[in-house]
ROMIZA-888099 format. One record per residue (C-alpha): residue number from 1; x, y, z. Coordinates in pm, 1 decimal. Example, Ala and Ser with C-alpha at 12.3 -4.5 7.8 and 13.67 -1.06 7.14 Angstrom:
<pts>
+--------+----------+----------+----------+
: vexlum :        x :        y :        z :
+--------+----------+----------+----------+
:      1 :   1230.0 :   -450.0 :    780.0 :
:      2 :   1367.0 :   -106.0 :    714.0 :
+--------+----------+----------+----------+
</pts>
This chain:
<pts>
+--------+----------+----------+----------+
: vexlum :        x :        y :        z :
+--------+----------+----------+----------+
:      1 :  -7997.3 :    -24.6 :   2928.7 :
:      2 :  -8055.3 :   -302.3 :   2667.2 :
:      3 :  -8109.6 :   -693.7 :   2629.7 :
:      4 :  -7906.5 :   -946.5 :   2460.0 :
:      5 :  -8173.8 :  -1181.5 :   2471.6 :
:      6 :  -8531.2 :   -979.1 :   2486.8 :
:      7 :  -8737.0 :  -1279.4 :   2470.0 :
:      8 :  -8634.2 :  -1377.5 :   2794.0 :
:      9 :  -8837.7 :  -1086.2 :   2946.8 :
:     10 :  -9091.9 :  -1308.9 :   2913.5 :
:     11 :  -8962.9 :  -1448.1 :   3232.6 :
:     12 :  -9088.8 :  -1190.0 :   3432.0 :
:     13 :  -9459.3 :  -1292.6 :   3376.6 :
:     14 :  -9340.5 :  -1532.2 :   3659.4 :
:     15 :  -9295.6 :  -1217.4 :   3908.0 :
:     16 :  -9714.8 :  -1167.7 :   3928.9 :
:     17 :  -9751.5 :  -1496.8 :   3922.4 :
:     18 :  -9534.0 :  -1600.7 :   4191.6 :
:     19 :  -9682.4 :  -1252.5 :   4398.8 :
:     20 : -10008.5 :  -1441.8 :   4362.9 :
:     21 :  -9958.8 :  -1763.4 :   4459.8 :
:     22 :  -9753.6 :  -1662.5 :   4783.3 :
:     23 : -10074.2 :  -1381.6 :   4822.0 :
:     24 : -10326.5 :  -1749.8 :   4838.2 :
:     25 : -10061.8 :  -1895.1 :   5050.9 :
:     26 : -10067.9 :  -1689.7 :   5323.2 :
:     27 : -10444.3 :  -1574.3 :   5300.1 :
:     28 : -10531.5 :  -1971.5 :   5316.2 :
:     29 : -10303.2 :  -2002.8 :   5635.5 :
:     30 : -10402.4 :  -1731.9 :   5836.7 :
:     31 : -10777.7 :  -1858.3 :   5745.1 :
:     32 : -10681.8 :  -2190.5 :   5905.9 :
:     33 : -10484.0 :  -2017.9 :   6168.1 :
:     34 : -10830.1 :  -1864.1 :   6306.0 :
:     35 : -10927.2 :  -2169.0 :   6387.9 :
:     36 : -10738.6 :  -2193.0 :   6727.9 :
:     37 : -10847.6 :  -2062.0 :   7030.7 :
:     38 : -10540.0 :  -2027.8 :   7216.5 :
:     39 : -10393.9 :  -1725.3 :   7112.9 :
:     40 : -10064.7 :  -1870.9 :   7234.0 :
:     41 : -10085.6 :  -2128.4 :   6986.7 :
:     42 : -10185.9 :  -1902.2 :   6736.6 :
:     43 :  -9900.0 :  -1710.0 :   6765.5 :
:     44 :  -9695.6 :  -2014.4 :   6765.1 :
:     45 :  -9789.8 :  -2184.7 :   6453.2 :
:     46 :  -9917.4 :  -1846.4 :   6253.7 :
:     47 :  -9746.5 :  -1566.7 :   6391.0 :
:     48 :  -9900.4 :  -1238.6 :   6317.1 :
:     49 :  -9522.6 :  -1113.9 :   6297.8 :
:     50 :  -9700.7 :   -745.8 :   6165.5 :
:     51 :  -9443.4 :   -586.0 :   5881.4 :
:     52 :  -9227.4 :   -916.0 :   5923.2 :
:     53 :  -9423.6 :  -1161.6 :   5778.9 :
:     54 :  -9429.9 :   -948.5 :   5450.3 :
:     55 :  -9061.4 :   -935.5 :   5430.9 :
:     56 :  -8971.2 :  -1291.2 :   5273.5 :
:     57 :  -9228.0 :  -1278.5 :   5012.6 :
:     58 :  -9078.0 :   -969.8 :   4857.8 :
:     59 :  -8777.5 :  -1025.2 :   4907.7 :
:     60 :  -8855.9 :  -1361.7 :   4688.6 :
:     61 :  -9027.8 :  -1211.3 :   4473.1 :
:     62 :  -8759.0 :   -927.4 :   4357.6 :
:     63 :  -8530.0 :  -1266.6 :   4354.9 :
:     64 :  -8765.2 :  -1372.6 :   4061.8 :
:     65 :  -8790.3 :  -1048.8 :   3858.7 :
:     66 :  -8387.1 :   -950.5 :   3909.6 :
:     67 :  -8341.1 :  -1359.1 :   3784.1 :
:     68 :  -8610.9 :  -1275.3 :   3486.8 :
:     69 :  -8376.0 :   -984.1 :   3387.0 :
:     70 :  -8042.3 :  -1154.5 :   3416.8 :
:     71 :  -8160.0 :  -1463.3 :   3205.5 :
:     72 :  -8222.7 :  -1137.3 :   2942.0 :
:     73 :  -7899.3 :  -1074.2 :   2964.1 :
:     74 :  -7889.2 :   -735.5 :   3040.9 :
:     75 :  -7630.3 :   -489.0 :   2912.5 :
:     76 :  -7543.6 :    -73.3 :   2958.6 :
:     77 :  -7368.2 :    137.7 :   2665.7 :
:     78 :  -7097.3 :    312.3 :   2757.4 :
:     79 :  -6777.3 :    466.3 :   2583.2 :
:     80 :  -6425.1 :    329.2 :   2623.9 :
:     81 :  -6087.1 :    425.1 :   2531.9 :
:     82 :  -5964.7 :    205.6 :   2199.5 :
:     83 :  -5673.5 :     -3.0 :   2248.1 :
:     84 :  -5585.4 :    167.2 :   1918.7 :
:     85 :  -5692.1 :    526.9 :   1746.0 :
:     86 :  -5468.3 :    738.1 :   1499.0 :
:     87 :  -5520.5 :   1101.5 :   1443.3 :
:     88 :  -5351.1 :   1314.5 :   1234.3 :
:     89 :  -5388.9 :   1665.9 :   1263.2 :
:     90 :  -5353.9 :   1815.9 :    925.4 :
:     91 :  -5329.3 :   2221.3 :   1006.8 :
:     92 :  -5316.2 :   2530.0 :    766.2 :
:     93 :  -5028.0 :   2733.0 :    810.3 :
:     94 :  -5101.5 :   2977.3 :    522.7 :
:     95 :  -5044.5 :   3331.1 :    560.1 :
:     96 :  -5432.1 :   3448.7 :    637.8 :
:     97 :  -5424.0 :   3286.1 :    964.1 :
:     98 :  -5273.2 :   3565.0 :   1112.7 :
:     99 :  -5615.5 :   3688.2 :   1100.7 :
:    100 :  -5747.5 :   3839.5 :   1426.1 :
:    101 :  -6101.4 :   3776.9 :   1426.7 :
:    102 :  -6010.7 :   3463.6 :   1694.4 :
:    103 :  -5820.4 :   3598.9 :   1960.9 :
:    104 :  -5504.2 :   3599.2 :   1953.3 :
:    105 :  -5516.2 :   3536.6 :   1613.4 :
:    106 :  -5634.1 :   3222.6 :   1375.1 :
:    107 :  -5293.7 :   3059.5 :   1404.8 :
:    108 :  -5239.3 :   3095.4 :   1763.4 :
:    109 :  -5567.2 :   3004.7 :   1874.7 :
:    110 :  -5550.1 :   2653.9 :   1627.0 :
:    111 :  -5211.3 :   2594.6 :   1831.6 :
:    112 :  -5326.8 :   2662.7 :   2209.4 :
:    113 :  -5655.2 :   2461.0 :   2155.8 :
:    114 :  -5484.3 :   2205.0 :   1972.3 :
:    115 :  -5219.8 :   2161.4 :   2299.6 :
:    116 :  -5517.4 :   2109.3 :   2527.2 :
:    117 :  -5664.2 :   1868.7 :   2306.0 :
:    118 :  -5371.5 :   1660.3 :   2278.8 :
:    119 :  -5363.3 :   1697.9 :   2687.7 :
:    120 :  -5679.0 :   1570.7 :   2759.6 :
:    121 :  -5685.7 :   1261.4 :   2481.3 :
:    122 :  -5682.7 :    902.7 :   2534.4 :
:    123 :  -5343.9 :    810.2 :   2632.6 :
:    124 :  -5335.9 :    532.0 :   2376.4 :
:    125 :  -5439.2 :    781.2 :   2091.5 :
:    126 :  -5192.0 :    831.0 :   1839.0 :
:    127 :  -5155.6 :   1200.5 :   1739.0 :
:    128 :  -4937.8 :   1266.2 :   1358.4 :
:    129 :  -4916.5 :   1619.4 :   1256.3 :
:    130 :  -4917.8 :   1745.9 :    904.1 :
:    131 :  -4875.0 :   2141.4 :    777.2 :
:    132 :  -4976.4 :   2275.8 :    440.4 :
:    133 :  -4986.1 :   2622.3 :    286.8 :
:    134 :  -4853.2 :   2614.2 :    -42.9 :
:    135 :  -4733.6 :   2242.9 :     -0.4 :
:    136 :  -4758.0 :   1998.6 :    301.1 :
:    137 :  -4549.5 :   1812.7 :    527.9 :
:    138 :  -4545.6 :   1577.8 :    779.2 :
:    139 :  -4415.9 :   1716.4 :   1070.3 :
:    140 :  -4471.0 :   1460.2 :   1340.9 :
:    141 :  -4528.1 :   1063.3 :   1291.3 :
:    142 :  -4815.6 :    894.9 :   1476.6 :
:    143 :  -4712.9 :    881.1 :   1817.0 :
:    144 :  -4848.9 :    818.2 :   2156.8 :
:    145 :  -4593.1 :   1058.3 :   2336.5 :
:    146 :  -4879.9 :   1357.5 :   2283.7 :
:    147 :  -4618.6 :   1614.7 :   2459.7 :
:    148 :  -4399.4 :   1526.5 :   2127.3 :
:    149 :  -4723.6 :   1640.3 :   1916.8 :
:    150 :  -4702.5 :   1964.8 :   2089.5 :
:    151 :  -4389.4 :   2030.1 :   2074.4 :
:    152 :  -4408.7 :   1963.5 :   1634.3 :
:    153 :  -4765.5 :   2234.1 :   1656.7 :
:    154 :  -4589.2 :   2489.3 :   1865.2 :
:    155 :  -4283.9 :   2480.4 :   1598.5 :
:    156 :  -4518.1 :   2561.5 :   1309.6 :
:    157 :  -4424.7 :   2899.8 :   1100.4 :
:    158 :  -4689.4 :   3054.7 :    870.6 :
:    159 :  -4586.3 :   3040.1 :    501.9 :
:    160 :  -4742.5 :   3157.7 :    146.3 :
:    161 :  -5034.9 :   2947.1 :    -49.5 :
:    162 :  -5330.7 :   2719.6 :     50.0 :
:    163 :  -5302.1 :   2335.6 :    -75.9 :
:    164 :  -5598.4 :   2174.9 :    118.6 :
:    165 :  -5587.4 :   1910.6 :   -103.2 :
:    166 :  -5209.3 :   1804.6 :    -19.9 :
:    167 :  -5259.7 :   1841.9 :    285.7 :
:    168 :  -5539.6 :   1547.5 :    310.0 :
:    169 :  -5322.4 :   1372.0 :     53.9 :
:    170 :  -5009.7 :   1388.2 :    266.8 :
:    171 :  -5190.5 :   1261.2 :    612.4 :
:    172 :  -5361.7 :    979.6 :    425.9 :
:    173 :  -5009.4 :    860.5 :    353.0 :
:    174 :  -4873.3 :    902.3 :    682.3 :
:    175 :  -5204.5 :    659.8 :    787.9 :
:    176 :  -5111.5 :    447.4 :    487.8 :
:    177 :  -4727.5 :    380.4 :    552.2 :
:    178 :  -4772.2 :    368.0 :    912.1 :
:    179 :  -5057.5 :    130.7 :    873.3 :
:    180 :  -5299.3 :    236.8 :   1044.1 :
:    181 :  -5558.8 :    175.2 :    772.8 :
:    182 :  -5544.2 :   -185.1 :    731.6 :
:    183 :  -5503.6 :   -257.0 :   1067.5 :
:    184 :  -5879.9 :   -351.7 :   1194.1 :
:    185 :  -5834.0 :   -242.3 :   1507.5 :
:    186 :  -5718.0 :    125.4 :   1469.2 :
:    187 :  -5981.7 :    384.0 :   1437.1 :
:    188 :  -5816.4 :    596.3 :   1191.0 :
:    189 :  -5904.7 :   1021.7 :   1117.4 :
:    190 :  -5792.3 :   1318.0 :    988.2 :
:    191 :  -5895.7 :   1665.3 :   1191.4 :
:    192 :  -5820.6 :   1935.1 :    901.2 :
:    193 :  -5806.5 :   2305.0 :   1021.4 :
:    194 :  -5819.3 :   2579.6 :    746.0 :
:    195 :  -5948.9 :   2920.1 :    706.5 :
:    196 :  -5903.2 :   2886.0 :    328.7 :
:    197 :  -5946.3 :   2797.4 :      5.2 :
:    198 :  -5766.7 :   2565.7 :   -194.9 :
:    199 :  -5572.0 :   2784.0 :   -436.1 :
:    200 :  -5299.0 :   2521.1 :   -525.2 :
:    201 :  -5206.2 :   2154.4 :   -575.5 :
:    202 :  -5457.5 :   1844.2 :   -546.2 :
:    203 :  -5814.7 :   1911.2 :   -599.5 :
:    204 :  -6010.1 :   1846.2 :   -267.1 :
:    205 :  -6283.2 :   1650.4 :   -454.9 :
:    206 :  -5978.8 :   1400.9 :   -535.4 :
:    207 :  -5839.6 :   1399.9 :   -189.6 :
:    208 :  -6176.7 :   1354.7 :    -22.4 :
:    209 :  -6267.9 :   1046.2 :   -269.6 :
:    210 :  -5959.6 :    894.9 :   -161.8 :
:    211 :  -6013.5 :    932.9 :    178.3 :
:    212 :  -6334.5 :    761.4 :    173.6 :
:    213 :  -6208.9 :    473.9 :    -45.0 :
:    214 :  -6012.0 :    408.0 :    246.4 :
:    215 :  -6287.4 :    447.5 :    548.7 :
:    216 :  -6081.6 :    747.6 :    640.4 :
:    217 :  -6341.2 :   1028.1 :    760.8 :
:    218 :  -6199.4 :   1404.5 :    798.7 :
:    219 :  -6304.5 :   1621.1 :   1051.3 :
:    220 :  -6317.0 :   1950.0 :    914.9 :
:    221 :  -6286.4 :   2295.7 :   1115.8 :
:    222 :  -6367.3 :   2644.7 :    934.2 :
:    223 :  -6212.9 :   2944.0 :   1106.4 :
:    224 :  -6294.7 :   3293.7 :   1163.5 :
:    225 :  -6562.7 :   3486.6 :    977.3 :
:    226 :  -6649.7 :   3564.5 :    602.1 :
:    227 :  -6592.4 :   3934.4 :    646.3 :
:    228 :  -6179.2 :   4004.7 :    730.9 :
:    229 :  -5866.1 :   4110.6 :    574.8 :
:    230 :  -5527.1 :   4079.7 :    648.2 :
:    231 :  -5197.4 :   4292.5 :    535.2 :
:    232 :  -5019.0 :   4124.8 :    278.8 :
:    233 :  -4708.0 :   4278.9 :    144.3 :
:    234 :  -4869.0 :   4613.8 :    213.4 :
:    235 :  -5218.2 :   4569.6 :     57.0 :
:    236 :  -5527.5 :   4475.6 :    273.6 :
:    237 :  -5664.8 :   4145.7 :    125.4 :
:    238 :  -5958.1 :   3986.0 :    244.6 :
:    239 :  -5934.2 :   3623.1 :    367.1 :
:    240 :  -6277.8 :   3429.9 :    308.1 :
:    241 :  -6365.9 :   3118.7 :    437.8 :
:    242 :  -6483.2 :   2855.0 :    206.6 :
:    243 :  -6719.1 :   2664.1 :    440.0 :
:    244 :  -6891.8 :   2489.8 :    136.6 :
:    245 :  -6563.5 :   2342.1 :     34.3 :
:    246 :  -6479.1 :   2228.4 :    409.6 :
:    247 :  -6795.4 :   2105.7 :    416.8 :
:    248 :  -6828.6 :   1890.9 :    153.0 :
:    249 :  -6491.3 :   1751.9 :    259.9 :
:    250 :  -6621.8 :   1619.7 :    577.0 :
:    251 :  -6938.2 :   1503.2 :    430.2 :
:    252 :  -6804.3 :   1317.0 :    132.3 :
:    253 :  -6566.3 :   1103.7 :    389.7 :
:    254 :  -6847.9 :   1033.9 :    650.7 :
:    255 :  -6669.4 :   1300.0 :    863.4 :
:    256 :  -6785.8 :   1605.8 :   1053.6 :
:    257 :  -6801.8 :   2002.4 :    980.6 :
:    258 :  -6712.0 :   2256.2 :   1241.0 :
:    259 :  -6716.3 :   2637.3 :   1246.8 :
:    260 :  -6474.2 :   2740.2 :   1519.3 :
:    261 :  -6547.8 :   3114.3 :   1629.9 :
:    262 :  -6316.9 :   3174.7 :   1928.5 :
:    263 :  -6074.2 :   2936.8 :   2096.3 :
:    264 :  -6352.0 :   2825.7 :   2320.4 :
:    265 :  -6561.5 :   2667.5 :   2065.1 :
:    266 :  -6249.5 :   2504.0 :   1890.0 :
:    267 :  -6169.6 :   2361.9 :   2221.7 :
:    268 :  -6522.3 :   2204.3 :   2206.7 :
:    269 :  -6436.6 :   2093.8 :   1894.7 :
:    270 :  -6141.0 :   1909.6 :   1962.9 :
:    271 :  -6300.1 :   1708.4 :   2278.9 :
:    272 :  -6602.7 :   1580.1 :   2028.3 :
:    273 :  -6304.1 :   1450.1 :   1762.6 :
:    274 :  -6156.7 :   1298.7 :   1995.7 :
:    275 :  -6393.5 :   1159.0 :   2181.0 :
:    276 :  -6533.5 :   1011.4 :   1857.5 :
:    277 :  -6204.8 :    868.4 :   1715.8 :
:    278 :  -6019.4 :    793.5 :   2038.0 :
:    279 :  -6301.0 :    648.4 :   2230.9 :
:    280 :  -6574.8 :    348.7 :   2132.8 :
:    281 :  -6883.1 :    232.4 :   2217.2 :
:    282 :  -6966.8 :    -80.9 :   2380.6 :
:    283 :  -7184.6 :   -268.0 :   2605.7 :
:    284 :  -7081.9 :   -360.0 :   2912.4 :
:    285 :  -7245.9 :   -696.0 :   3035.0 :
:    286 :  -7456.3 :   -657.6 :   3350.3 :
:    287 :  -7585.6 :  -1040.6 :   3369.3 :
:    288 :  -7336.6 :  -1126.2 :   3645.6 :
:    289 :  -7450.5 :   -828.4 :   3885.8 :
:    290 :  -7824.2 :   -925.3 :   3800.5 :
:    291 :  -7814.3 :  -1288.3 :   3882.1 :
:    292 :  -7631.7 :  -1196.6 :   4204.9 :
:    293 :  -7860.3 :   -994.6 :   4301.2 :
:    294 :  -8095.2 :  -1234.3 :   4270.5 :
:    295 :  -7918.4 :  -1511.0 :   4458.5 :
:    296 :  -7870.4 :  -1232.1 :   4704.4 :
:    297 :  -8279.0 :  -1139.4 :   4750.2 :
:    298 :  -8364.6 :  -1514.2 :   4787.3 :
:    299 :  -8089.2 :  -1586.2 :   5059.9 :
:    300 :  -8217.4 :  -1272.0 :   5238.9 :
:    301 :  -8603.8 :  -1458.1 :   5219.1 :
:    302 :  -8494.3 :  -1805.6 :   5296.8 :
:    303 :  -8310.1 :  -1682.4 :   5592.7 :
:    304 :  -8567.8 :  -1420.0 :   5751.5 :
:    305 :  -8813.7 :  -1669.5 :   5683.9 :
:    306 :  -8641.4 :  -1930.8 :   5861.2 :
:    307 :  -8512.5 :  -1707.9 :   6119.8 :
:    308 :  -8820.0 :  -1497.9 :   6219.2 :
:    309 :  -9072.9 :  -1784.0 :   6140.7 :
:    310 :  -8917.9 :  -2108.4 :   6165.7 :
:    311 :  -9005.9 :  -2232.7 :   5793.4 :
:    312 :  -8935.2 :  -2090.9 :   5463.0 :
:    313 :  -9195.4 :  -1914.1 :   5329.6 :
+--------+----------+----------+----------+
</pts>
């Protein structure tokens, strides 16, 4: 929990204060109260009231400290859902992500993780999808209907090449013409899944400088391990992730690197996106609840007072 106003903690300096003078109060009147005989009338004007008589000063005093606190204006962070968030999903289709090493393979484990994500996102999230292997495509517009995302993932075919670059280029222009980057109010990302390295088409050092000229920060996710081969046309070629190249992607757009493993940790991976694109921070203003509080403890005093002792105080 935070302040708005810190200075006005000084306010509670009034809470020991206050504790004090209502400590004299009632020391000086039971001192005076001694001085009658009658216990009757002792009782009457200073009643010894046990555990009672301590229950309106506290209850004042909390009044004081919670009022302190509210005139600080007190506030919690928490995480809400934006009224607007585009993310397009830029995914490698290429030809090694048949690879096994993430069960069932690359490809289908990129798909089923991906159709959870887009399950459990902020309804108001806008999900595009893009494909690249040896060029890219938009496959899916931004849209809010995520079961229409899906459906574009689950329709993806694996085809020959690697163009990482296009890829990036193609979903910043699907942002662009859809216009999601100048709008203030849309937090705008790109989650890029690949296993490779880009063997064709726009350099990623291009893509990723345009991408961060326009406050657009990519999300990158390695797959697999460094160590597998696939068959290709008959011959066993090894497929080798360039995590340095992912990487520095993410880094040079004020994005995030991943190394998904297993479908598990890519599920992981998917919640943090899109909790970080499709959800914001802000402070939610807790001055209200403190000054009713407040009002609240110094009714209760004032009326236990009144109703146990006959005077307030």
């Amino acid at each position: 929990m935070g302040f708005a106003d810190p200075i006005m903690l000084l306010g509670l300096i009034a809470v020991p204060v206050v504790a004090l003078a209502l400590w004299f109060a009632m020391s000086r009147r039971s001192r005076s109260a001694v001085r009658f005989a009658a216990a009757d009338l002792l009782d009457g004007i200073a009643p010894r009231g046990g555990w009672r008589r301590w229950v309106p000063p506290v209850l004042l005093i909390l009044a004081v400290g919670l009022g302190a606190l509210a005139m600080a204006q007190p506030g919690v962070k928490t995480k809400l859902p934006r009224e607007q968030a585009t993310l397009i999903m830029a995914l490698d289709v290429s030809i090694s992500m048949k690879a096994t090493d993430v069960e069932p393979n690359r490809f289908g484990a990129m798909k089923s993780a991906a159709e959870e994500a887009l399950t459990n996102l902020p309804e108001g999230m806008r999900v595009g999808v893009v494909s690249f292997a040896g060029s890219s495509r938009l496959v899916e517009w931004p849209t809010r209907d995520h079961q229409v995302a899906i459906d574009a993932i689950q329709s993806l075919r694996l085809e020959k090449g690697t163009a990482i670059g296009d890829g990036i280029v193609t979903s910043l222009d699907a942002l662009e013409e859809d216009g999601a980057v100048e709008s203030a109010g849309d937090a705008s990302a790109i989650l890029l899944m690949s296993d490779g390295d880009n063997q064709l088409g726009t350099p990623v050092e291009e893509a990723a400088a345009r991408a961060a000229e326009l406050g657009i920060p990519v999300y990158s996710v390695a797959f697999g391990t460094q160590s597998t081969t696939i068959d290709f046309e008959g011959t066993r070629v090894p497929v080798v992730v360039n995590e340095e190249q992912l990487r520095g992607i993410a880094e040079a757009t004020g994005g995030e690197y991943f190394r998904a493993l297993d479908g598990e940790s890519l599920q992981k991976i998917f919640a943090e996106v899109g909790s970080q694109v499709g959800l914001e921070e802000t402070v939610v203003d807790l001055t209200l609840w403190f000054a009713i509080a407040a009002a609240v403890f110094l009714l209760a005093g004032i009326v236990t007072s009144l109703v146990w002792f006959g005077r307030i105080a």
